[in-house]
C-alpha positions as CSV (number, residue, x, y, z in Angstrom):
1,X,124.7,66.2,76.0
2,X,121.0,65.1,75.5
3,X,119.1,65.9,72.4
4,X,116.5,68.8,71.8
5,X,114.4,66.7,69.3
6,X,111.3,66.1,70.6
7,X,112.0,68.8,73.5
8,X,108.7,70.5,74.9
9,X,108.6,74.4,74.6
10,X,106.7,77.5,75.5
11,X,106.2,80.0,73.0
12,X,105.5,83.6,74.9
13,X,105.8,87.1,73.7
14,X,107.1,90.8,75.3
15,X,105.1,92.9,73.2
16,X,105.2,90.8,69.8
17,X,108.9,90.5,70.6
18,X,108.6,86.2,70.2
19,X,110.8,83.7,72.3
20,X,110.9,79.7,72.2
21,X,111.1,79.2,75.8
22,X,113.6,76.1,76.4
23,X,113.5,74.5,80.2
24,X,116.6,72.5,80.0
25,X,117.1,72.4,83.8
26,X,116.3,68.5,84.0
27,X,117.0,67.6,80.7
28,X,121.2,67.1,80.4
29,X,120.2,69.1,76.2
30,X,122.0,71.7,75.1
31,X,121.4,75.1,72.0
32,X,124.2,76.1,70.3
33,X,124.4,77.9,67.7
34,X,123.0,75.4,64.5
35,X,120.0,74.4,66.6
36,X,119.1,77.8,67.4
37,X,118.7,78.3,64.0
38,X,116.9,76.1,63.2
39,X,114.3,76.6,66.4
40,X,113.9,80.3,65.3
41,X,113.5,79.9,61.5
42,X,109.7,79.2,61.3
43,X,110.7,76.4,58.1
44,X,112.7,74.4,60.9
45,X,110.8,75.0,63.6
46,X,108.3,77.2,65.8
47,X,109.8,80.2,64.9
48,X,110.5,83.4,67.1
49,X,113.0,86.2,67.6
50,X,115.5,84.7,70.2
51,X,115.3,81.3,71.7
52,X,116.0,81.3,75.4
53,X,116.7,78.7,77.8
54,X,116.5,77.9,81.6
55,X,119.1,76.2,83.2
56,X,121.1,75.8,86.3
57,X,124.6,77.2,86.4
58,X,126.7,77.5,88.9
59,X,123.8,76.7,91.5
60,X,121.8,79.4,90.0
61,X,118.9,79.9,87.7
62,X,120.4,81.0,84.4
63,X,119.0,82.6,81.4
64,X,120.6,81.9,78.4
65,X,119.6,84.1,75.2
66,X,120.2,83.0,71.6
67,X,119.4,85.4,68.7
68,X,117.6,84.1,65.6
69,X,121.5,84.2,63.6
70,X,122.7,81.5,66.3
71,X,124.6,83.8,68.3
72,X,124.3,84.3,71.9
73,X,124.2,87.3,73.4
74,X,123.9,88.4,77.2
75,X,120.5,90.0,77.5
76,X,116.9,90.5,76.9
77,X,114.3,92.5,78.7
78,X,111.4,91.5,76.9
79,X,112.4,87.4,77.5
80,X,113.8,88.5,81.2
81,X,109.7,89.2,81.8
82,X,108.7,85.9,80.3
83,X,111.4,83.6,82.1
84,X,110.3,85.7,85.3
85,X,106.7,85.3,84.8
86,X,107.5,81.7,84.4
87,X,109.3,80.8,87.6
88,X,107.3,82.8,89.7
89,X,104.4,81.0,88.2
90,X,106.5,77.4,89.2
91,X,107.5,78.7,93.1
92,X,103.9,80.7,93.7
93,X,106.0,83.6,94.4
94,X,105.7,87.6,93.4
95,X,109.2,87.7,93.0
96,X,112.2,85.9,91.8
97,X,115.8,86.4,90.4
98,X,117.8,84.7,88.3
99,X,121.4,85.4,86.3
100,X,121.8,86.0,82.8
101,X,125.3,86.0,80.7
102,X,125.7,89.8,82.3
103,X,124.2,90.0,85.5
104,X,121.7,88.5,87.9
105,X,118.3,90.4,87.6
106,X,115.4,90.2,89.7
107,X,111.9,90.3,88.4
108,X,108.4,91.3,90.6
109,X,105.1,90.7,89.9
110,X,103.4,93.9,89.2
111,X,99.7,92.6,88.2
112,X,98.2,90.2,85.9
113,X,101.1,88.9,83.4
114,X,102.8,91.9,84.0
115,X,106.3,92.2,85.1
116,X,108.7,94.4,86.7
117,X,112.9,93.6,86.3
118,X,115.7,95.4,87.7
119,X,117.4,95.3,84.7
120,X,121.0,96.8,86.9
121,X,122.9,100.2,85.9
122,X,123.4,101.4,82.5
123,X,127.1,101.5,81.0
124,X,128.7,104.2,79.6
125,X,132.3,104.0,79.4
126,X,134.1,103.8,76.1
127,X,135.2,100.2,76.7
128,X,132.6,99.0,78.8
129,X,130.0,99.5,76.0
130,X,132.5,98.1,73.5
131,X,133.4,100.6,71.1
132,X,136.8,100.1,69.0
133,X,138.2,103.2,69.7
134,X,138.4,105.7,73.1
135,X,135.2,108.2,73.2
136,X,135.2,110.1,76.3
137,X,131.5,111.2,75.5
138,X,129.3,108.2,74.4
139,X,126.1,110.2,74.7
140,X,127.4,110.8,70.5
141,X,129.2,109.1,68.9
142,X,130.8,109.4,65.6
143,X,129.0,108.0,63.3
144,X,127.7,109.4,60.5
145,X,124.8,108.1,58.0
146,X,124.5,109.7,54.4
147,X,127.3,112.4,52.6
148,X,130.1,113.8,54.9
149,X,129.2,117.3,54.5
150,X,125.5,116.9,54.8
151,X,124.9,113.7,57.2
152,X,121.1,112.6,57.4
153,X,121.6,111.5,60.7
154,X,125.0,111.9,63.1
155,X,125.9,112.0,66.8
156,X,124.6,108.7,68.3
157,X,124.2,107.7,71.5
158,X,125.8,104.7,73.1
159,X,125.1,102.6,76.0
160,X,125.6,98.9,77.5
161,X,122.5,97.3,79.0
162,X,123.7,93.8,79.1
163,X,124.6,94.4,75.3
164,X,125.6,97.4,73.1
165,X,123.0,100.3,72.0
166,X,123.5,102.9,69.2
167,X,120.5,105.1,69.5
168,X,119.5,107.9,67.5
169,X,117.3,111.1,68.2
170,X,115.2,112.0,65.4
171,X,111.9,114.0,64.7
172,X,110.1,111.2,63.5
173,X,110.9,107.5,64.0
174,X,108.7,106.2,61.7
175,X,110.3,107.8,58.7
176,X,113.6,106.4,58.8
177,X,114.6,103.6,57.0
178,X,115.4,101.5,59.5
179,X,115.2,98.6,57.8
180,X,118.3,99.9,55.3
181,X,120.4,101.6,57.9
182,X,120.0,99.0,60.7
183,X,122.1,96.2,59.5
184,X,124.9,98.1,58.3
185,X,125.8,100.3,61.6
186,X,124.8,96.8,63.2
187,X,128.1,96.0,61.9
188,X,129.9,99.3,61.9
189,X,134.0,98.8,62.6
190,X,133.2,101.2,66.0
191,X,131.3,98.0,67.2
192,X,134.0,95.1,67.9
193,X,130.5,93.0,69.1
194,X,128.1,94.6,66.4
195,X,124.7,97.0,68.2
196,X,120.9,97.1,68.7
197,X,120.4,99.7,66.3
198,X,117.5,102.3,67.3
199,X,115.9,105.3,66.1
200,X,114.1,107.4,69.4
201,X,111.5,110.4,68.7
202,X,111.3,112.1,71.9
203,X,107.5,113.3,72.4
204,X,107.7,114.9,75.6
205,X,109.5,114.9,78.8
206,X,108.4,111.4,79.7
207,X,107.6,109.7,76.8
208,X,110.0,108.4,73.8
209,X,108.5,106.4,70.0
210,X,111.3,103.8,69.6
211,X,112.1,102.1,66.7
212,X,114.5,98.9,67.1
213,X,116.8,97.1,64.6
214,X,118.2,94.4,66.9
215,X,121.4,93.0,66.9
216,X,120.9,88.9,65.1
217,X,117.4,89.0,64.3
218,X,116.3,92.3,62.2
219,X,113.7,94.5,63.4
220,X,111.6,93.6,65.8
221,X,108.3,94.8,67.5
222,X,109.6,95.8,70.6
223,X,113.0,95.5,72.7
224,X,113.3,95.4,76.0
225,X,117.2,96.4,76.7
226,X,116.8,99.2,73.8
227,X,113.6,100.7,75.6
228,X,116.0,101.0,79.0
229,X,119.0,102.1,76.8
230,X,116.8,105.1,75.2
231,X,115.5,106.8,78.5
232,X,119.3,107.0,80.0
233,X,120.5,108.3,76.7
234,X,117.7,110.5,76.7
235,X,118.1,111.9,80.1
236,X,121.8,112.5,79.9
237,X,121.3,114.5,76.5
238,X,118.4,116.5,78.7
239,X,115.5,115.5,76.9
240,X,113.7,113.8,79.4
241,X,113.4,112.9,83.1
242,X,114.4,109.3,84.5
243,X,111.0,108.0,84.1
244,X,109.7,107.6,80.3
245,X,107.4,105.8,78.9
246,X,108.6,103.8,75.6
247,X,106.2,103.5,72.5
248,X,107.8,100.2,70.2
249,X,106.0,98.8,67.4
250,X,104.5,96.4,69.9
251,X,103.1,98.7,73.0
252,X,104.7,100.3,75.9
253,X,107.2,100.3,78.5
254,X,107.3,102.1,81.4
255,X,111.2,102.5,82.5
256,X,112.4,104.0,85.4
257,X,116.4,105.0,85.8
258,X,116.6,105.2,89.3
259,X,119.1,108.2,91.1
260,X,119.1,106.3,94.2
261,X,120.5,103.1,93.0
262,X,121.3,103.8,89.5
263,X,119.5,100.8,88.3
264,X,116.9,100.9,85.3
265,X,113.6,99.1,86.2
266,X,111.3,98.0,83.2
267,X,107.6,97.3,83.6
268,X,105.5,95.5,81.1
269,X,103.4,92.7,80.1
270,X,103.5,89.0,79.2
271,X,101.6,87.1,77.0
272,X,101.8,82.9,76.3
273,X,101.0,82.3,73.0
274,X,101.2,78.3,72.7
275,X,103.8,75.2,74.1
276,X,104.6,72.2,71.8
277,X,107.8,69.5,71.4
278,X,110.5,70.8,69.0
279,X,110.9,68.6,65.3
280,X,111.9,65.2,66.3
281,X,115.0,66.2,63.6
282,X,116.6,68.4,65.9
C-alpha cells in the first residue's frame, strides 16, 4: 500500500459542509481509519468534515467516505456533488456516475458549480434502515427525549439514504439543543450503526429549516443525505409535497422525491476552496 504523506488534495465544500478530496486512483495509497483522523483534525492536517476518496473498484469509479471519527460510512450528498463536479470537470462531460459503498449514483450538471445527483430511493423498512428492534411504522419512532410522562420531543422519523436518519419535526429548529441531544440519540441502543441526528421545522408545503447533527463529525453546516431524508419523512407524515426546498445552516437544497421512479434527486452548489500535499508525517 503506498503512502499518503506528501499526497496532493482538493479541499471543496457542499454548503460549508468541508471535504479533503483524495484522488487515489493512480496512486497504489490507502485511508483507514488513523489517517483519516488525522487528515480531518485541522492540528494534523487540512481539516474538514469527511475526507473522501476516488478510486477504482471493481472497474468502476468509487467514492469512498470517511467521517472526521475514522469511520467510514456509505454516503454523502454534499461530497457526491463535489466528486461529481470533479470528474465531469476531468471527462468535459455534463454528466457522470460513479458507485459509492451503497449505490452507484449519477450526477448532472445543472449550471455553474452546481450539481444535480440521483441520490436512488429512500428506505424505510425496519431493518433496512437499521433499527434494533421490528417497527412497522418508521415515519415515528420510539424515542423519547426528556421525562417519560412529559417528553420534549418524541415520535421520530426514520429513513436510510445510504446511511440511517432520525429526524424530528419541531416548531422551531433553531431552539433545540442540538448540540446536547445529537450525540446521545447518535448512539441510542435503537441504532445498531448509530444516526444523523436532525431537527426539521416545516415552513410550508415546500419548504423545510433543517438542523443536522451528523453521525462521526458533530454538527455540521449542511448535509446532504439528511436534506433528502427530511422531504420523504416529511411527505409521508403529510406535511409537504415531494419537492421541498431545504434551509441548513449553510444554504439550500432543492430535493425532489420522484413518484415516477421513486428516486430522491438533490440539487445544489459546489464551491473549491484550496488543493495542497498532505503532512509529509502521514
Amino acid at each position: 500500500m503506498g503512502s499518503l504523506a506528501d499526497h496532493p488534495y482538493r479541499k471543496m465544500n457542499g454548503l460549508g459542509n468541508s471535504f479533503v478530496i483524495l484522488d487515489l486512483r493512480d496512486s497504489g495509497a490507502a485511508v483507514d481509519a488513523d489517517s483519516a483522523r488525522l487528515i480531518a483534525d485541522p492540528k494534523t492536517g487540512p481539516g474538514c468534515d469527511q475526507v473522501i476518496t476516488i478510486e477504482h473498484r471493481d472497474g468502476e469509479r468509487f467514492m469512498g467516505v470517511w467521517n472526521a471519527d475514522g469511520s467510514e460510512v456509505g454516503a454523502c450528498g454534499n461530497a457526491a456533488r463535489c466528486v461529481g463536479w470533479l470528474l465531469m470537470e476531468e471527462l468535459g462531460s455534463d454528466a457522470v456516475a460513479f458507485a459509492t459503498g451503497e449505490a452507484t449514483l449519477a450526477a448532472t450538471r445543472v449550471g455553474d458549480k452546481r450539481v444535480a445527483v440521483d441520490m436512488g430511493p429512500p428506505r424505510f423498512r425496519w431493518q433496512d434502515i437499521p433499527l434494533a428492534e421490528q417497527m412497522d411504522d418508521t415515519r415515528f419512532i420510539d424515542i423519547k427525549l426528556g421525562p417519560i410522562d412529559n417528553p420534549v420531543l418524541w415520535g421520530p422519523s426514520a429513513v436510510n439514504m445510504g446511511n440511517p436518519h432520525c429526524i424530528f419535526f419541531v416548531d422551531d429548529a433553531q431552539a433545540q439543543a442540538l448540540e446536547r441531544f445529537g450525540p446521545m440519540v447518535e448512539n441510542h441502543p435503537l441504532f445498531p450503526e448509530r444516526a444523523n441526528v436532525s431537527v426539521a421545522q416545516v415552513t410550508s408545503r415546500h419548504a423545510i429549516r433543517l438542523r443536522v447533527w451528523e453521525r462521526g463529525a458533530g454538527i455540521t453546516r449542511a448535509c446532504g443525505t439528511a436534506a433528502c431524508a427530511v422531504v420523504a419523512a416529511a411527505h409521508r407524515r403529510r406535511l409537504t409535497g415531494r419537492k421541498a426546498t431545504v434551509t441548513l445552516d449553510g444554504g439550500d437544497l432543492a430535493v425532489e422525491w420522484r413518484e415516477d421512479d421513486d428516486h430522491i434527486v438533490m440539487t445544489g452548489p459546489v464551491a473549491f476552496d484550496e488543493e495542497g500535499r498532505l503532512p509529509a508525517t502521514l
